[in-house]
LUMVO-967665 format. One record per residue (C-alpha): residue number from 1; residue in three letters; x, y, z. Coordinates in steps of 0.5 Angstrom, whole numbers, always signed. Layout:
! residues N
<rec><pos>NUM</pos><code>ALA</code><xx>X</xx><yy>Y</yy><zz>Z</zz></rec>
...
This chain:
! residues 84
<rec><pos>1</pos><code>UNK</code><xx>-76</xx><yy>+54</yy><zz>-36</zz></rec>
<rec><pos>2</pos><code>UNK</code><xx>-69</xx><yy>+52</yy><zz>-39</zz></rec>
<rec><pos>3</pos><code>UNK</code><xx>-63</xx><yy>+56</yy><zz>-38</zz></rec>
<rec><pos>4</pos><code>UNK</code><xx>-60</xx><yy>+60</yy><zz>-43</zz></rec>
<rec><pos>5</pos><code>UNK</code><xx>-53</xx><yy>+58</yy><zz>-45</zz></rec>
<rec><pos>6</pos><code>UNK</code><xx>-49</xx><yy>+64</yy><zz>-41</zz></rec>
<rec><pos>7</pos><code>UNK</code><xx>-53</xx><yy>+62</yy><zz>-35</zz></rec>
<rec><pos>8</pos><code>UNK</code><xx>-51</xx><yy>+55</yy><zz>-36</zz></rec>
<rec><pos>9</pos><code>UNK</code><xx>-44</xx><yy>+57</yy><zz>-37</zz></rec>
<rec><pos>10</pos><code>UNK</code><xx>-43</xx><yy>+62</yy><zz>-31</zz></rec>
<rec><pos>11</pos><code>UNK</code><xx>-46</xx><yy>+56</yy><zz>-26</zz></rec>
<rec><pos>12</pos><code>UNK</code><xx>-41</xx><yy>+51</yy><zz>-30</zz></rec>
<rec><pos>13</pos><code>UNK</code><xx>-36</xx><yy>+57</yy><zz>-28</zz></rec>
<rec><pos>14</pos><code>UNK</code><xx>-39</xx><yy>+57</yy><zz>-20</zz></rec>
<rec><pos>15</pos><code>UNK</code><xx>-38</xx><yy>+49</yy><zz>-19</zz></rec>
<rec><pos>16</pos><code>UNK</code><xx>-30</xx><yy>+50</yy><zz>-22</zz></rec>
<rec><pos>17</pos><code>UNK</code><xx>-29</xx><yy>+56</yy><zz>-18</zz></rec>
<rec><pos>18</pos><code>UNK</code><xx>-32</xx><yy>+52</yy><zz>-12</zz></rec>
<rec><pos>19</pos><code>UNK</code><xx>-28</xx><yy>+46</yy><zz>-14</zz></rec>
<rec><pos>20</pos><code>UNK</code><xx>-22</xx><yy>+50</yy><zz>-14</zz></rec>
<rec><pos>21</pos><code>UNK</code><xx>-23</xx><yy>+52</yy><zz>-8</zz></rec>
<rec><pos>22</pos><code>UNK</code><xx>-23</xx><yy>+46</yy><zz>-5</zz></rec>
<rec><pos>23</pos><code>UNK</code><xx>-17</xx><yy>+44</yy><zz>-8</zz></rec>
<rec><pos>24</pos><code>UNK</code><xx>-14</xx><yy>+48</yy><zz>-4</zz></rec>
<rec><pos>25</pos><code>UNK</code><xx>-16</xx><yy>+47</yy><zz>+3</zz></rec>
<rec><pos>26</pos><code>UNK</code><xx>-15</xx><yy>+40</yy><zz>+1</zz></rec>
<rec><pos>27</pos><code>UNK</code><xx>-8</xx><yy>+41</yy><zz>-2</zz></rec>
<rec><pos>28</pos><code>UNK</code><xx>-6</xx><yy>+44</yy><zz>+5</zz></rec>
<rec><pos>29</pos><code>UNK</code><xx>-9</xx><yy>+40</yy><zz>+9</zz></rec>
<rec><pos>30</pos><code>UNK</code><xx>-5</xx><yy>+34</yy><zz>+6</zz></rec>
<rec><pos>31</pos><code>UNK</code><xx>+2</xx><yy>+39</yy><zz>+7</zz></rec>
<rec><pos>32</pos><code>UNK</code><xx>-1</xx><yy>+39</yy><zz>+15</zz></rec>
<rec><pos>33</pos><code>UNK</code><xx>-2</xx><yy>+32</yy><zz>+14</zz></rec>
<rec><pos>34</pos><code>UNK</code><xx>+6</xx><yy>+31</yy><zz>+11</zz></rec>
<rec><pos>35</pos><code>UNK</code><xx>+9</xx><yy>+35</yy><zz>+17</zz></rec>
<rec><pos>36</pos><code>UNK</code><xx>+6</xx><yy>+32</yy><zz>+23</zz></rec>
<rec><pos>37</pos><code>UNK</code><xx>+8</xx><yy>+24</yy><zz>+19</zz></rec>
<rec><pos>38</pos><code>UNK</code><xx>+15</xx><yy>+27</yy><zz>+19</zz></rec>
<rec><pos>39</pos><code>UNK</code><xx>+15</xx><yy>+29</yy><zz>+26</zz></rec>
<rec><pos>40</pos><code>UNK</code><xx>+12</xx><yy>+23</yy><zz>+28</zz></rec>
<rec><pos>41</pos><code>UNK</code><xx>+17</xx><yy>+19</yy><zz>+24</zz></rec>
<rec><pos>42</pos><code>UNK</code><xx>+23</xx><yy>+24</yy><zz>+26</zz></rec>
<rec><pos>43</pos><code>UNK</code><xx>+21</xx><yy>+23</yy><zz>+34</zz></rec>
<rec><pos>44</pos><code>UNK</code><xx>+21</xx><yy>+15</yy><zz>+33</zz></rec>
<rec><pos>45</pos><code>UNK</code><xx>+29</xx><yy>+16</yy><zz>+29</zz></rec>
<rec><pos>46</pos><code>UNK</code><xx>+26</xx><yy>+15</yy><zz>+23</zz></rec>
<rec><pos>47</pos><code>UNK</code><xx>+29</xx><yy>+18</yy><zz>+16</zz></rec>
<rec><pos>48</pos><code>UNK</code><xx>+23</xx><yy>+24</yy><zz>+16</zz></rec>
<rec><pos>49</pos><code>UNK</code><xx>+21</xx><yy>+21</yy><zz>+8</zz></rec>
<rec><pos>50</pos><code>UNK</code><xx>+19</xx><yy>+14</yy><zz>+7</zz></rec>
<rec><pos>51</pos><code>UNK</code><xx>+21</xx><yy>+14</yy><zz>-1</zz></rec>
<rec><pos>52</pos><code>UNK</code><xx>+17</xx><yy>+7</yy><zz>-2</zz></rec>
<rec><pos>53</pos><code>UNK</code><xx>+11</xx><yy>+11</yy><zz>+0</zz></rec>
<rec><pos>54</pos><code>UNK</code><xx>+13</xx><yy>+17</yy><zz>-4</zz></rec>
<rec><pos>55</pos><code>UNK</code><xx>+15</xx><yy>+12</yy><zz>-11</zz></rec>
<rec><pos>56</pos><code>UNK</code><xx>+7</xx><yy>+8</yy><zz>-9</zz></rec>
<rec><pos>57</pos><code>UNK</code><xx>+5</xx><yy>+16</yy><zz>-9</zz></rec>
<rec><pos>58</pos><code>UNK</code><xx>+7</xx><yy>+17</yy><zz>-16</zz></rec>
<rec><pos>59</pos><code>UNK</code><xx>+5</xx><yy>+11</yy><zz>-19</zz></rec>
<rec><pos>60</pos><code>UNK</code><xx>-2</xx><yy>+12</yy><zz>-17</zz></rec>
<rec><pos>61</pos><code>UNK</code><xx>-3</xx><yy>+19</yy><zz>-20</zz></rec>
<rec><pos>62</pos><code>UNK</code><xx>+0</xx><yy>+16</yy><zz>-25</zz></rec>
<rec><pos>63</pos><code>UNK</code><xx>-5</xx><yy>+10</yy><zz>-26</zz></rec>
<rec><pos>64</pos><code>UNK</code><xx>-11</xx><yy>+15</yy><zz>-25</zz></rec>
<rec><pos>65</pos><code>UNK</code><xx>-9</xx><yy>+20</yy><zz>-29</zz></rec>
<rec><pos>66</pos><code>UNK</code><xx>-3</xx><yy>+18</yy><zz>-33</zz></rec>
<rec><pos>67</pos><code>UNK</code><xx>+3</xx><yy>+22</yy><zz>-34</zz></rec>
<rec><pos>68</pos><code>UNK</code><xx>+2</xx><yy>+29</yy><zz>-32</zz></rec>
<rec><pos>69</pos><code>UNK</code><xx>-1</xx><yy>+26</yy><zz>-26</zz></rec>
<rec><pos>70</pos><code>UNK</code><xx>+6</xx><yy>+24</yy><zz>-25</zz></rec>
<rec><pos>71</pos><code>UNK</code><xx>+7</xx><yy>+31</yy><zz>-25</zz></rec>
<rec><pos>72</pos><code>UNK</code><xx>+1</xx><yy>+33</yy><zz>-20</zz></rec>
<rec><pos>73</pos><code>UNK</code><xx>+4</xx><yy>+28</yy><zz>-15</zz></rec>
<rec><pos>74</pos><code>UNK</code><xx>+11</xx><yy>+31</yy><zz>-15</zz></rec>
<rec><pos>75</pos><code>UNK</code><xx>+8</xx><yy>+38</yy><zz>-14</zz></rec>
<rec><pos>76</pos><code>UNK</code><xx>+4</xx><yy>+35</yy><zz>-8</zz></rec>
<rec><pos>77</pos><code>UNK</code><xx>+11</xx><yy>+32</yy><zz>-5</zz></rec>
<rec><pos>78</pos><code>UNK</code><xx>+14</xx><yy>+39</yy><zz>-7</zz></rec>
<rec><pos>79</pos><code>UNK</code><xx>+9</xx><yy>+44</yy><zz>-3</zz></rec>
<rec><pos>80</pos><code>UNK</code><xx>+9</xx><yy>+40</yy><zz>+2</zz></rec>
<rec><pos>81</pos><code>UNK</code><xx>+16</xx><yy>+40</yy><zz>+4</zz></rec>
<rec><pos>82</pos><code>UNK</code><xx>+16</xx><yy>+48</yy><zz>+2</zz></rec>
<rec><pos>83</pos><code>UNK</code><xx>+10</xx><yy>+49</yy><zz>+6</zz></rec>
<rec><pos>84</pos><code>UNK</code><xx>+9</xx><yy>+55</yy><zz>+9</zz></rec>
């Protein structure tokens, strides 16, 4: 039995929901991972960013994504420094 185009559409919508979601945890979870780097870095008397890391950061978005991954990656840098 094949599925109905609203069927298909609200499975579709399920498997974005749950991408979303996961994007999320992600997301936060790479925020966590910048605070304890920049711990670890500030223990060691480091500055607490590493602008190199950061400018490889935005040149992969942008080579995987173009330019609005450019702009992905500077609201990645942005949540991280504001996280909560």
């Amino acid at each position: 039995m094949s599925l109905t185009v609203p069927s298909r559409v609200d499975e579709r919508q399920d498997e974005l929901s749950e991408l979303d979601r996961s994007l999320i945890r992600m997301i936060r979870r790479r925020a966590e991972l910048v605070g304890e780097i920049e711990a670890l870095r500030r223990a060691a008397g480091l500055p607490r960013t590493e602008l190199t890391r950061e400018n490889r950061m935005l040149k992969e978005y942008q080579s995987g994504l173009g330019r609005p991954g450019v702009r992905l990656a500077l609201l990645l840098l942005e949540l991280a420094r504001h996280r909560s």
